[in-house]
NUSE-363011 format. One record per residue (C-alpha): chain; residue number from 1; x, y, z. Coordinates in Angstrom, 3 decimals, decimal comma. Example, Ala and Ser with C-alpha at 12.3 -4.5 7.8 and 13.67 -1.06 7.14 Angstrom:
! NUSE-363011
SITE; A; 1; 12,300; -4,500; 7,800
SITE; A; 2; 13,670; -1,060; 7,140
//
This chain:
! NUSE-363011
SITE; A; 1; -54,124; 2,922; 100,218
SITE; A; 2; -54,004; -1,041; 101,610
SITE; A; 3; -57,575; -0,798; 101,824
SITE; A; 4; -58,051; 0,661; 98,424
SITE; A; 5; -56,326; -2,746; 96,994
SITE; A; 6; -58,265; -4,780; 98,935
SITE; A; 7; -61,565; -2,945; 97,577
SITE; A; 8; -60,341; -3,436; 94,119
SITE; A; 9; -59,097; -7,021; 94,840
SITE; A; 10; -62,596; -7,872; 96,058
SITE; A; 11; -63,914; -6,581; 92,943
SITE; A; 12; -61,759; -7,984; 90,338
SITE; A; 13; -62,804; -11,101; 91,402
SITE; A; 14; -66,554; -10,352; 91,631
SITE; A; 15; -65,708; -9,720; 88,010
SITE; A; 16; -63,941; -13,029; 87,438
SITE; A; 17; -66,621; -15,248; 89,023
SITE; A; 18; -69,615; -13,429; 87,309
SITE; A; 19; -67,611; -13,537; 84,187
SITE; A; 20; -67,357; -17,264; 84,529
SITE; A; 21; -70,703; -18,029; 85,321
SITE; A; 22; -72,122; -16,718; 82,142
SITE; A; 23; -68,985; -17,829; 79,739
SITE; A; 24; -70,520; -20,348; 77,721
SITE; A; 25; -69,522; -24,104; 78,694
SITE; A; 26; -66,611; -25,750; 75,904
SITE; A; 27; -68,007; -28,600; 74,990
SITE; A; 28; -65,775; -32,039; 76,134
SITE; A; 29; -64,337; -33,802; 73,088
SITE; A; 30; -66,013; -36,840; 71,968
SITE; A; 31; -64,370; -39,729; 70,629
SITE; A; 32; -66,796; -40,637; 67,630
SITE; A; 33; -67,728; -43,957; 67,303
SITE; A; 34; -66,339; -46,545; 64,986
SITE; A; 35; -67,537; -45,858; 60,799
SITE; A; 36; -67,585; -50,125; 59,633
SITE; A; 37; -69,291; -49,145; 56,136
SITE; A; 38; -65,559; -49,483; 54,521
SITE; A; 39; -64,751; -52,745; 56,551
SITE; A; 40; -67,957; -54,295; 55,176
SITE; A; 41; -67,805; -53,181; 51,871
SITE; A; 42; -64,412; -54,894; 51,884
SITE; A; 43; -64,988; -58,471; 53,542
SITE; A; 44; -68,958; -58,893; 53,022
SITE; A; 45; -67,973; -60,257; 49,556
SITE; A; 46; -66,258; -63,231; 51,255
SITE; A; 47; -69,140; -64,193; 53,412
SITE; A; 48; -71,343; -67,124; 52,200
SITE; A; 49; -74,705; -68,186; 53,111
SITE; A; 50; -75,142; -72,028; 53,575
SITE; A; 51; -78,036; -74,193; 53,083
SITE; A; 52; -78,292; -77,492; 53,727
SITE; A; 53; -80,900; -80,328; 53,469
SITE; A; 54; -81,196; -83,883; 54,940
SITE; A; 55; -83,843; -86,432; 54,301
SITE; A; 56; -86,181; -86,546; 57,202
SITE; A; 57; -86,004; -89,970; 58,948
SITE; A; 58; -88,888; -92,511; 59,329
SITE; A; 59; -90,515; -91,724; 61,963
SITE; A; 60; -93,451; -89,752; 63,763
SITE; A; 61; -96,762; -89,111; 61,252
SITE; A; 62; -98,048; -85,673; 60,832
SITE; A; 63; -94,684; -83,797; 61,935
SITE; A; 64; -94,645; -80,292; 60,144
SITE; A; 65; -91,937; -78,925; 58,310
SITE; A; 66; -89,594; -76,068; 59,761
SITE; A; 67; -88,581; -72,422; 58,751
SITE; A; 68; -85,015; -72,966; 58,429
SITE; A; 69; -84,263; -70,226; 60,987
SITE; A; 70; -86,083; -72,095; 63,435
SITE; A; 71; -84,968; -75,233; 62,571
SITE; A; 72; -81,433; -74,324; 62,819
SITE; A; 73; -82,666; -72,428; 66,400
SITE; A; 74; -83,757; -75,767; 67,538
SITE; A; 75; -81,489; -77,880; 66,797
SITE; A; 76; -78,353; -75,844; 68,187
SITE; A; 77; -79,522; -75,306; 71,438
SITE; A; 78; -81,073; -78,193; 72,503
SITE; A; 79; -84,453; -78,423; 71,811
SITE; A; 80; -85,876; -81,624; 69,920
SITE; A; 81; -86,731; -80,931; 66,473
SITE; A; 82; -89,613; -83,419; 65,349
SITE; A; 83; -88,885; -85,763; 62,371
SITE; A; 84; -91,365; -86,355; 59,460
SITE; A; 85; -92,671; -88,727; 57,136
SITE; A; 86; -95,318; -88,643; 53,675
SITE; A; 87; -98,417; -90,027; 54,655
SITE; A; 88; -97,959; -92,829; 52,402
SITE; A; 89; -94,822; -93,656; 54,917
SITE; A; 90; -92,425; -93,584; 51,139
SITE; A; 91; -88,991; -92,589; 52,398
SITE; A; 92; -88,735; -91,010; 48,742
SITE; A; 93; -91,734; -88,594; 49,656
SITE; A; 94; -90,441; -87,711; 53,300
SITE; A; 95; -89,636; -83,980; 53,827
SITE; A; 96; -86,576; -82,420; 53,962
SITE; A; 97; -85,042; -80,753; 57,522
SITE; A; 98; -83,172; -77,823; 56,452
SITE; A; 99; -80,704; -75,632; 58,298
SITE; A; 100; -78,890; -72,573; 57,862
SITE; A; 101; -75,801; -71,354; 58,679
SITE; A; 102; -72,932; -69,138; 57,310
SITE; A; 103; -69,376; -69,257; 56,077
SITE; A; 104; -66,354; -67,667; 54,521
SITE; A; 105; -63,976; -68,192; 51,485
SITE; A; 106; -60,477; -69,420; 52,715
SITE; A; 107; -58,918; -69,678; 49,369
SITE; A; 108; -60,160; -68,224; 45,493
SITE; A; 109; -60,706; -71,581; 44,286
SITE; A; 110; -63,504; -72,131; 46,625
SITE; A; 111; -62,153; -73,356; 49,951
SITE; A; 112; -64,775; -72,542; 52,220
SITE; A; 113; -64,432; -72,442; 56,623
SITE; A; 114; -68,085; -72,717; 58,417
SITE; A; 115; -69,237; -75,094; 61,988
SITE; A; 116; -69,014; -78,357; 62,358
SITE; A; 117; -72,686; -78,344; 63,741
SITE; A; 118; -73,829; -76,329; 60,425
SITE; A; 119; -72,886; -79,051; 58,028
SITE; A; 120; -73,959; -82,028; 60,541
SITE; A; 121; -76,079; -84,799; 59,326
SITE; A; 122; -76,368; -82,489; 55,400
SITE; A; 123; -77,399; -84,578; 52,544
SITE; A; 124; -76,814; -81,763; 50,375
SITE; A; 125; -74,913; -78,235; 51,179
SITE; A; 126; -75,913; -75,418; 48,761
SITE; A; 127; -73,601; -71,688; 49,198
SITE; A; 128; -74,766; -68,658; 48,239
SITE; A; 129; -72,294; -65,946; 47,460
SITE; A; 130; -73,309; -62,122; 48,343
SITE; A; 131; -73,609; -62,015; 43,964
SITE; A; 132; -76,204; -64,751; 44,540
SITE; A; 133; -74,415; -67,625; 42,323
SITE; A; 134; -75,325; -70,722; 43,953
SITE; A; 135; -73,141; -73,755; 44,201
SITE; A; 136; -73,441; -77,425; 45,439
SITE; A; 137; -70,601; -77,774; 47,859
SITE; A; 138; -68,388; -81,198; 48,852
SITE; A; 139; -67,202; -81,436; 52,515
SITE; A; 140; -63,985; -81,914; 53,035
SITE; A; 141; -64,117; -82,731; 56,551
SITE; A; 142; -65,269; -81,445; 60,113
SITE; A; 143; -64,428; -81,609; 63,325
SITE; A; 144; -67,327; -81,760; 66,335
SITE; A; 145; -64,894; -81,365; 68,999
SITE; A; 146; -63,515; -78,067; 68,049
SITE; A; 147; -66,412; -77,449; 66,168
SITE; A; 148; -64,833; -76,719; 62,221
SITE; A; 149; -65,598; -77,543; 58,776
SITE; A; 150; -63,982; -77,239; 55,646
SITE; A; 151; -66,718; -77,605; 52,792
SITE; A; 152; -65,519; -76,854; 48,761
SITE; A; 153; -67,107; -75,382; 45,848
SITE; A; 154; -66,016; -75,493; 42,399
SITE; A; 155; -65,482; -71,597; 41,372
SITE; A; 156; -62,328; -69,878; 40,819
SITE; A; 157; -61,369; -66,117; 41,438
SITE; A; 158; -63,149; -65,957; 45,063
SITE; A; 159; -62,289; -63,253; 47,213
SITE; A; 160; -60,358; -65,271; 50,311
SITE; A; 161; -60,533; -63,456; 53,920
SITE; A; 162; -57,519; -61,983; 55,358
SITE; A; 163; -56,534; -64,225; 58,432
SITE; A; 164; -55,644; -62,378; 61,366
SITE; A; 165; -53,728; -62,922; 64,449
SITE; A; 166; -55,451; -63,716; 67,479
SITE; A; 167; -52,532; -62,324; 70,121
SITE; A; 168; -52,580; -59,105; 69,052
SITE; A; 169; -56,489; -58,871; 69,862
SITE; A; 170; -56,956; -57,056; 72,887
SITE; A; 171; -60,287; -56,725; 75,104
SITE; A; 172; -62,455; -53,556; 74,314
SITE; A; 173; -61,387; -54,092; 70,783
SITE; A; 174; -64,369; -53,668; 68,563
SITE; A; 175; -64,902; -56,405; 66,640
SITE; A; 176; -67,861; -56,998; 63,797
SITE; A; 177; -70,114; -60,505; 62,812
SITE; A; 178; -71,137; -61,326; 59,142
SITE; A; 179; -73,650; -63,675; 58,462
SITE; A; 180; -77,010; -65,274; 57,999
SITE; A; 181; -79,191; -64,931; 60,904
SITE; A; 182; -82,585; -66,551; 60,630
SITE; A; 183; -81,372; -66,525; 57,201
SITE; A; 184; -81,638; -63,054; 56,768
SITE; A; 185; -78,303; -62,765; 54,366
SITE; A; 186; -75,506; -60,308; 54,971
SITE; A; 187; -76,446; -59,050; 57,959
SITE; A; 188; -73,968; -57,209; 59,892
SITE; A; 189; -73,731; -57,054; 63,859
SITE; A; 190; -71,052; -55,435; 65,573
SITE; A; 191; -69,307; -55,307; 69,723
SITE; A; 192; -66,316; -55,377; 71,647
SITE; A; 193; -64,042; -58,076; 72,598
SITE; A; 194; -65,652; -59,122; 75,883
SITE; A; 195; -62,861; -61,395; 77,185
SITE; A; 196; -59,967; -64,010; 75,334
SITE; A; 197; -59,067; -67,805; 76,431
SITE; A; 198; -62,604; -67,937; 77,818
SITE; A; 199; -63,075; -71,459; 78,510
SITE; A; 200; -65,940; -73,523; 77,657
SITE; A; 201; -64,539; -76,315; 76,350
SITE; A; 202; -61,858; -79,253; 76,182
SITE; A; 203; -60,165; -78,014; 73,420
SITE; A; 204; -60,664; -74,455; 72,840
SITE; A; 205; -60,178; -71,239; 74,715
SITE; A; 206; -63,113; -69,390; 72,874
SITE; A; 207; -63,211; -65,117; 71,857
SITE; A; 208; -66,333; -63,747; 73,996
SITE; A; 209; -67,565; -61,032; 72,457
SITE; A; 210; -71,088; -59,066; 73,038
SITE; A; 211; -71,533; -59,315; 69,190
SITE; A; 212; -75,366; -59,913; 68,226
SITE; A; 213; -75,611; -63,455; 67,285
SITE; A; 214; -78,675; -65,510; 66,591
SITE; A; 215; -78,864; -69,060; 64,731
SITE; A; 216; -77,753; -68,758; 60,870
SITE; A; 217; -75,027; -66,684; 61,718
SITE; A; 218; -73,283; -70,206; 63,246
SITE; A; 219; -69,814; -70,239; 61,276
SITE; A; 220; -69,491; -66,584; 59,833
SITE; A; 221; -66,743; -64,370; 60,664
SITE; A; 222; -65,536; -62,446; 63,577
SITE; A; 223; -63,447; -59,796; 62,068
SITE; A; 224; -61,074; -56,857; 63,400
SITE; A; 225; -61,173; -53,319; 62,226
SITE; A; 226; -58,475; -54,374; 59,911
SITE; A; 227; -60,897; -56,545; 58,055
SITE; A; 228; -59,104; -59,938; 59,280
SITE; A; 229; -60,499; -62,779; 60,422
SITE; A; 230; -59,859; -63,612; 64,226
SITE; A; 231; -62,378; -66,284; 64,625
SITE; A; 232; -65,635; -68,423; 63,884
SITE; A; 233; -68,798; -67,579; 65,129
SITE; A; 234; -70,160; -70,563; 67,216
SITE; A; 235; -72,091; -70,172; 70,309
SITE; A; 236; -74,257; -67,771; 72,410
SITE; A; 237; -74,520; -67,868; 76,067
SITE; A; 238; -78,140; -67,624; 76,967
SITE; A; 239; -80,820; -69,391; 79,235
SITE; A; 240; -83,686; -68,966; 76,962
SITE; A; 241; -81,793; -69,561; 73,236
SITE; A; 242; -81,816; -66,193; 72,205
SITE; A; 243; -79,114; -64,138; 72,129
SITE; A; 244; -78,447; -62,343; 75,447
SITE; A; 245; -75,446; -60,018; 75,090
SITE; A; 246; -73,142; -63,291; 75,405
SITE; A; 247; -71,360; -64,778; 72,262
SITE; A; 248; -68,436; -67,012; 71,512
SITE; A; 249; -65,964; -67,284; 68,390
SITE; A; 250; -63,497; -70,307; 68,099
SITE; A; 251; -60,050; -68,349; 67,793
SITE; A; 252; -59,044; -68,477; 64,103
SITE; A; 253; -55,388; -69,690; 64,525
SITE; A; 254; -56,816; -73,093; 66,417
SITE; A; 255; -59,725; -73,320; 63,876
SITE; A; 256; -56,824; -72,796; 60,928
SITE; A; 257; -54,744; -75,807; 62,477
SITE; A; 258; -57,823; -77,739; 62,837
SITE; A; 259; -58,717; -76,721; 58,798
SITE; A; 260; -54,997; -77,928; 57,689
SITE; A; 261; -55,429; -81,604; 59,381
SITE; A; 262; -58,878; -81,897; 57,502
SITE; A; 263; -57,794; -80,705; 53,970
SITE; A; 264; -54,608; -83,198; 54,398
SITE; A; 265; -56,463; -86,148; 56,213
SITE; A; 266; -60,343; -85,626; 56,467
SITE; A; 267; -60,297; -85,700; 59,688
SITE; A; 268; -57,724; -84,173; 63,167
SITE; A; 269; -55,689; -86,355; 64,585
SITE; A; 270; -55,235; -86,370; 68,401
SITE; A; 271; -53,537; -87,403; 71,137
SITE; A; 272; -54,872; -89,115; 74,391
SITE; A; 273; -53,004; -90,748; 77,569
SITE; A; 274; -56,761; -91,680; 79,020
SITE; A; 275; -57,299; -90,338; 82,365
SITE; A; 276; -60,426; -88,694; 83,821
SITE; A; 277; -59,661; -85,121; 84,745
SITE; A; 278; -61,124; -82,222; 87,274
SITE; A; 279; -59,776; -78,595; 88,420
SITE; A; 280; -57,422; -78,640; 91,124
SITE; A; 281; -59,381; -76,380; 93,844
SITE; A; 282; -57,683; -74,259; 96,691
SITE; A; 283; -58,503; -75,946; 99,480
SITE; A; 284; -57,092; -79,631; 98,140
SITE; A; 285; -53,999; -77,584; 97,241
SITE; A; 286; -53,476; -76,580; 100,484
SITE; A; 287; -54,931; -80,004; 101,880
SITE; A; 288; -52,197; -81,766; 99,903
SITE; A; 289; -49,132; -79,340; 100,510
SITE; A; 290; -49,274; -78,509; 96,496
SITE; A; 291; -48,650; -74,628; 97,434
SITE; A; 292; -51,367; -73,271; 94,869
SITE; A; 293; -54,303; -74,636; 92,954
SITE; A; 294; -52,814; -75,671; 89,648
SITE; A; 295; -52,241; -78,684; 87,819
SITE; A; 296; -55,095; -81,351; 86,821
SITE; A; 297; -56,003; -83,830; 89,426
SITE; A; 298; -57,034; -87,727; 87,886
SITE; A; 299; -59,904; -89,169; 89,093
SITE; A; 300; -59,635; -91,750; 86,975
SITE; A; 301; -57,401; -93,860; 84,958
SITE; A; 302; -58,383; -96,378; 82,131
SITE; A; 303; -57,814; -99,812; 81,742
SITE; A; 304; -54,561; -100,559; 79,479
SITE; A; 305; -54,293; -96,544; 78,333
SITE; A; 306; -50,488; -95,048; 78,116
SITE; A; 307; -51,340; -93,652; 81,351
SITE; A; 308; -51,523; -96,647; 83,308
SITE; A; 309; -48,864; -98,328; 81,475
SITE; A; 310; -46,693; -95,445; 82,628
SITE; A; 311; -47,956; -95,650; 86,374
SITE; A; 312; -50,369; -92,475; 86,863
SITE; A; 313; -52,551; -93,557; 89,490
SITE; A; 314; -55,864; -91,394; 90,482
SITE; A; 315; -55,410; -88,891; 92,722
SITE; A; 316; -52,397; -87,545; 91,298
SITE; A; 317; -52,135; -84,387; 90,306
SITE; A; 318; -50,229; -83,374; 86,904
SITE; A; 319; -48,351; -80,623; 87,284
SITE; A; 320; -45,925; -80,414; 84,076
SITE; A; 321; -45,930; -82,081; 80,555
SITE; A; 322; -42,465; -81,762; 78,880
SITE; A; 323; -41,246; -79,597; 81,307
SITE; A; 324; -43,869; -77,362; 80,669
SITE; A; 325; -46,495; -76,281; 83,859
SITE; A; 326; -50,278; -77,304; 84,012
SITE; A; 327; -51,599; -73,942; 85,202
SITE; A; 328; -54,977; -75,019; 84,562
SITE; A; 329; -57,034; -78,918; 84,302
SITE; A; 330; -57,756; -77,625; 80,460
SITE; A; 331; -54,283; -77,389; 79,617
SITE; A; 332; -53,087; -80,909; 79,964
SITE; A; 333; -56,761; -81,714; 77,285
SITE; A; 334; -55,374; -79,350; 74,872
SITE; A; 335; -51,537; -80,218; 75,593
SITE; A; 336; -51,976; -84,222; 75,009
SITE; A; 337; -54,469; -83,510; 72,078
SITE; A; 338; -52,019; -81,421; 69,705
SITE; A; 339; -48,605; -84,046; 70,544
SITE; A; 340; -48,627; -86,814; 67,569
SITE; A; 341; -49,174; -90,229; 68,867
SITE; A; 342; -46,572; -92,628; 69,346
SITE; A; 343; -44,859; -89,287; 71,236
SITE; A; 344; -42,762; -90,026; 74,776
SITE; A; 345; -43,874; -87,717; 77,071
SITE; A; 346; -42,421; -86,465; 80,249
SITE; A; 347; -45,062; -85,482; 82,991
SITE; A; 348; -44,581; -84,607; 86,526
SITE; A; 349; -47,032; -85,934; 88,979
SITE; A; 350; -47,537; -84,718; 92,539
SITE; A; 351; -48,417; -87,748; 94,510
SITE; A; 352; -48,727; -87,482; 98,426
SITE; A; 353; -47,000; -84,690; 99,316
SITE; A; 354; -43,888; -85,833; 96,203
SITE; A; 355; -43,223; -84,748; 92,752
SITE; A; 356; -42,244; -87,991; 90,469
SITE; A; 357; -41,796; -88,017; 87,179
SITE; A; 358; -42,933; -90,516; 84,698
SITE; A; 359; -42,961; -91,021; 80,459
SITE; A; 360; -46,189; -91,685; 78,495
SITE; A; 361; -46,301; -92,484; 75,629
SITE; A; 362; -49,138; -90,222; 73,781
SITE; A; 363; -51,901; -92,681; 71,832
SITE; A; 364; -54,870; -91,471; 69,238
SITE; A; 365; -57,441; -90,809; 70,162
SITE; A; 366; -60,318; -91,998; 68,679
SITE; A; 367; -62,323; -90,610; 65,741
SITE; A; 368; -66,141; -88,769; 66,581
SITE; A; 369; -67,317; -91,472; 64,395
SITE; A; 370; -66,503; -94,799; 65,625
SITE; A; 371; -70,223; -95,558; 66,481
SITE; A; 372; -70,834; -99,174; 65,614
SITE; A; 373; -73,162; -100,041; 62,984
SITE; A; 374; -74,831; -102,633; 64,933
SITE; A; 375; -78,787; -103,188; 63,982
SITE; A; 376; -80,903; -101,281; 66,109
SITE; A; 377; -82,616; -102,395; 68,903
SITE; A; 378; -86,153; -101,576; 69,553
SITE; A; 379; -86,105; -98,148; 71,913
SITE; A; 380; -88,523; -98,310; 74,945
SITE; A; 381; -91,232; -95,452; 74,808
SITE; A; 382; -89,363; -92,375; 76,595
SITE; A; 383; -90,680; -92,084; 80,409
SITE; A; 384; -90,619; -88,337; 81,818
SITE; A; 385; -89,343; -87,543; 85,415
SITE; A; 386; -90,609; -84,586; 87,927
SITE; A; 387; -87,097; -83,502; 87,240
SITE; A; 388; -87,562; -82,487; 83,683
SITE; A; 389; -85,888; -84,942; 82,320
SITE; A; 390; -87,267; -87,440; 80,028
SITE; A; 391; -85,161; -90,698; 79,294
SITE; A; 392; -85,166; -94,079; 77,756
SITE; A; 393; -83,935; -97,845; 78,030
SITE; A; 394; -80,544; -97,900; 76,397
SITE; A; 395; -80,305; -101,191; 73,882
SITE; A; 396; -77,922; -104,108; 74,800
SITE; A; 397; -75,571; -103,006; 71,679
SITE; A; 398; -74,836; -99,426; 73,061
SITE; A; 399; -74,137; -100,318; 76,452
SITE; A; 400; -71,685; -102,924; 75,195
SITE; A; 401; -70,227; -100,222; 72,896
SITE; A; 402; -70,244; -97,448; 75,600
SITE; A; 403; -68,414; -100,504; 78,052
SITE; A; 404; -71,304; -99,720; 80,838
SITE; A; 405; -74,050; -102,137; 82,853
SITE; A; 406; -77,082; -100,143; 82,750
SITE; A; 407; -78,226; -95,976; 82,282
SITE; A; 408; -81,032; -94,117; 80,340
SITE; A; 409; -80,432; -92,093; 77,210
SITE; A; 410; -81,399; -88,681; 77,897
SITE; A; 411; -83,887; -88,235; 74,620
SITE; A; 412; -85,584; -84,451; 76,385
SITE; A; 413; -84,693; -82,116; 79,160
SITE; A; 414; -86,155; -79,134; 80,272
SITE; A; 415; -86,915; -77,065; 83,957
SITE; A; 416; -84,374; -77,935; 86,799
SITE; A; 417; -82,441; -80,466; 84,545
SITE; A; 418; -81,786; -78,274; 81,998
SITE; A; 419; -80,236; -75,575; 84,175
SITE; A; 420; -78,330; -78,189; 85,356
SITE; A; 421; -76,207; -77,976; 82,027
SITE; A; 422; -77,729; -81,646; 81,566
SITE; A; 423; -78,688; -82,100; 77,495
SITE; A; 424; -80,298; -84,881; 75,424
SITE; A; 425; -78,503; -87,431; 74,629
SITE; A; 426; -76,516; -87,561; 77,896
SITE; A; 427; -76,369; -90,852; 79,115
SITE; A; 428; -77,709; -91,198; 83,127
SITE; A; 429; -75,504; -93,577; 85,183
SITE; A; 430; -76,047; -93,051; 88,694
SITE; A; 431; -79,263; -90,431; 90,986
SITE; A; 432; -78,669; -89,515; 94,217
SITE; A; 433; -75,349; -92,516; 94,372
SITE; A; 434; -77,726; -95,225; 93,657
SITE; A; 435; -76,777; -96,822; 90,357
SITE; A; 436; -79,259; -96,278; 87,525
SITE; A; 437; -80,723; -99,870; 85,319
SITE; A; 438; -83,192; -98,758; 83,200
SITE; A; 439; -85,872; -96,426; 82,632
SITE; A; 440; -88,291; -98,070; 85,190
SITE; A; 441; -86,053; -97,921; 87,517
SITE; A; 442; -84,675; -94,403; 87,172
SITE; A; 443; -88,750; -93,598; 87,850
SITE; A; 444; -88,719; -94,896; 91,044
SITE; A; 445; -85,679; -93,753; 91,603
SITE; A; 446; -87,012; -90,324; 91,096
SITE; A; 447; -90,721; -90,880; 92,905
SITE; A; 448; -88,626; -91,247; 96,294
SITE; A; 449; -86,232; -88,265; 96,142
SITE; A; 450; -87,197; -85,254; 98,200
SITE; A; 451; -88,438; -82,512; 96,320
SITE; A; 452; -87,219; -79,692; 98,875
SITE; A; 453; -83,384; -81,224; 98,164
SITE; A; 454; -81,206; -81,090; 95,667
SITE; A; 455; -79,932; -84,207; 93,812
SITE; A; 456; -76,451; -85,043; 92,098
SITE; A; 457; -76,972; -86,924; 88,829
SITE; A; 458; -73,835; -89,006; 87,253
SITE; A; 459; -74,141; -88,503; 83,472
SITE; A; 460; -71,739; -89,677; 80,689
SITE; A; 461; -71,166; -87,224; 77,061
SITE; A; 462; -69,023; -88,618; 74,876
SITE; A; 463; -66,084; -90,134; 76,329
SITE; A; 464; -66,247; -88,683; 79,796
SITE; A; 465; -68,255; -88,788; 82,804
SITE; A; 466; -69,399; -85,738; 85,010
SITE; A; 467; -71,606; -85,300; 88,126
SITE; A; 468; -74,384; -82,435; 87,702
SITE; A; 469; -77,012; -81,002; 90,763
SITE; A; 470; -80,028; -80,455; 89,981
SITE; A; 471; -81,528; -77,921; 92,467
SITE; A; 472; -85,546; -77,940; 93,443
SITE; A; 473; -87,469; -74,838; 91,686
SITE; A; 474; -88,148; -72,131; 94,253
//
């Protein structure tokens, strides 16, 4: 009998295996994908497309007027766009550069929110709502640092966005674009939420997404599956200017702040203390006995700012502003920037191997458009470097306004330079530690440098100085 069961045991699961090789395979559930067609019929009536035109200055003969797409390509990442004139030389007669970008209604009675670098330099801003009314718009103000507009139209009965809230976006979340690429109207793009407080900048922790974005769609929506807005489409991450599976949005809730100052002033008000800034690294942490690499270290300290009067010194290290901790060098930026001058401040600074505390008392900082309206100088014809870089004399009037003894004005870069981060308009100070006096100069500067090495380059934008290394091509 035992060996009876262990026949039949042996069988039943001959049975049982053969069974289960030819049962047919349940198919694993699969999550469908996301349906937007509802989200966009509900917020692509609140997207606008935006136009704008600016007289073309006096300047090269024969230049060739742009698509807008690709004038709006070149002139947001970088690459020179070449000015025109009528052959007759009538400033009347010259042609129009024209952009395009995109936007979206804040309130019904025409409110629009779009880029600071969309309206830029517009003689005339012309939106076009998804019914294809057209309307002459008014700005209202805009902001280059954080890189928001506010631009009006007079209609009433608009369909405003839905404003979000930017903490309860998580990453993964899928997210969908709304704009104007190449001017192609209403085109929709959709991702995931590749990372949040992604820092590129002084002011803003930017939204990185993997959205498609191309040039037009500069200042449409980035909107949640809830149809909210959670930010402003702004830039793209790429090393040829197309879009590379890298985009940024400014986070609504900073660009909304940034919108209320320009509707009630025209312009944001900021504070400043005026030191130069880096990252605290690891080893100068541990160097200094500061534990762990936080806080901002000052490498600088201007002349007769609140910062000197209140005895920060370089080298110190800022570890807390009213009471609160530095974690990062772009905190104490963003800190000082949103306190209202004439504010005492208590900061903690770590200073040889001490904390000490001191008060500042926060200034304003000054407006994006304090240039002086001196007469211009005559330029010097642009020289171009083996380094990609071509530059010019700067005029006795901007060096006195930008308080500096020599440099070259950046006016083209490409090659090793531009992967450098370097961009025109950068202003050159020093090569290689050797103080740069003009153009001329910065040649032979250049002619002598070994081409096999690379080379540190000192180079002021805006208000701030940084050091860049340019590496040989291999």
């Amino acid at each position: 009998m035992p060996r009876v069961r262990r026949t039949l045991s042996a069988a039943a699961l001959l049975c049982a295996a053969t069974l289960a090789v030819y049962a047919p395979e349940v198919p694993a559930q699969v999550r469908p994908g996301p349906d937007f067609t509802e989200l966009v019929e509900q917020t692509s009536p609140s997207v606008v497309n935006i136009r704008t035109s600016e007289k073309a200055k006096i300047g090269n003969r024969g230049s060739q007027q742009l698509d807008p797409g690709m004038e709006e390509f070149l002139r947001r990442f970088g690459i020179p766009v070449p000015n025109g004139r009528s052959p007759r030389g009538n400033e009347d007669d010259a042609p129009q550069r024209r952009g395009v970008g995109s936007g979206f209604i804040l309130t019904a009675d025409g409110l629009i929110m779009t880029n600071a670098h969309v309206v830029d330099g517009a003689d005339e801003l012309i939106v076009t709502l998804t019914d294809k009314r057209e309307f002459k718009a008014k700005l209202i103000g805009a902001d280059a640092r954080t890189d928001v507009a506010v631009v009006k139209i007079e209609a009433n009965g608009l369909p405003a966005v839905k404003i979000g809230d930017v903490s309860r976006l998580k990453v993964g979340e899928w997210v969908m674009a709304i704009g104007s690429p190449f001017n192609l109207e209403n085109t929709v793009t959709a991702g995931i939420v590749s990372a949040k407080q992604r820092d590129t900048g002084d002011y803003l922790p930017f939204i990185q997404t993997d959205v498609a974005i191309n040039p037009g769609n500069s200042g449409g929506p980035l909107l949640n599956m809830r149809g909210e807005v959670v930010g402003i489409n702004s830039q793209i991450y790429s090393p040829s200017g197309g879009y590379a599976g890298i985009s940024f949005a400014i986070p609504i809730d900073e660009a909304m702040r940034v919108a209320d100052q320009l509707r009630s002033n025209g312009r944001v008000v900021r504070g400043r203390i005026g030191v130069r800034i880096a990252p605290v690294s690891k080893d100068v942490a541990e160097s200094l006995g500061l534990g762990k690499n936080q806080g901002a270290l000052v490498q600088g300290v201007e002349p007769g700012t609140p910062a000197e009067k209140a005895g920060v010194e370089a080298g110190d290290i800022i570890t807390k502003v009213d009471g609160k901790p530095v974690e990062r060098s772009v905190d104490l930026p963003r800190i000082i920037g949103g306190t209202k001058p004439g504010t005492k401040l208590p900061i903690t600074v770590f200073r040889r191997g001490t904390a000490k505390d001191l008060v500042v008392t926060v200034a304003e900082l000054e407006p994006d458009n304090k240039t002086s309206k001196a007469p211009a100088e005559p330029a010097s014809s642009p020289v171009k470097s083996a380094l990609g870089l071509t530059v010019s004399d700067l005029g006795e009037a901007a060096r006195k306004e930008l308080k500096i003894k020599g440099g070259v004005k950046v006016e083209s870069v490409d090659g090793a330079a531009a992967r450098a981060g370097l961009r025109e308009g950068d202003v050159l100070l020093q090569i290689d530690n050797a103080d740069i006096t003009d153009a001329k100069q910065f040649t032979a500067l250049v002619a002598k440098l070994d081409k096999n090495k690379a080379v540190s380059v000192l180079a002021r934008r805006g208000d701030w100085v940084s050091y860049y290394v340019i590496r040989p091509t291999k």
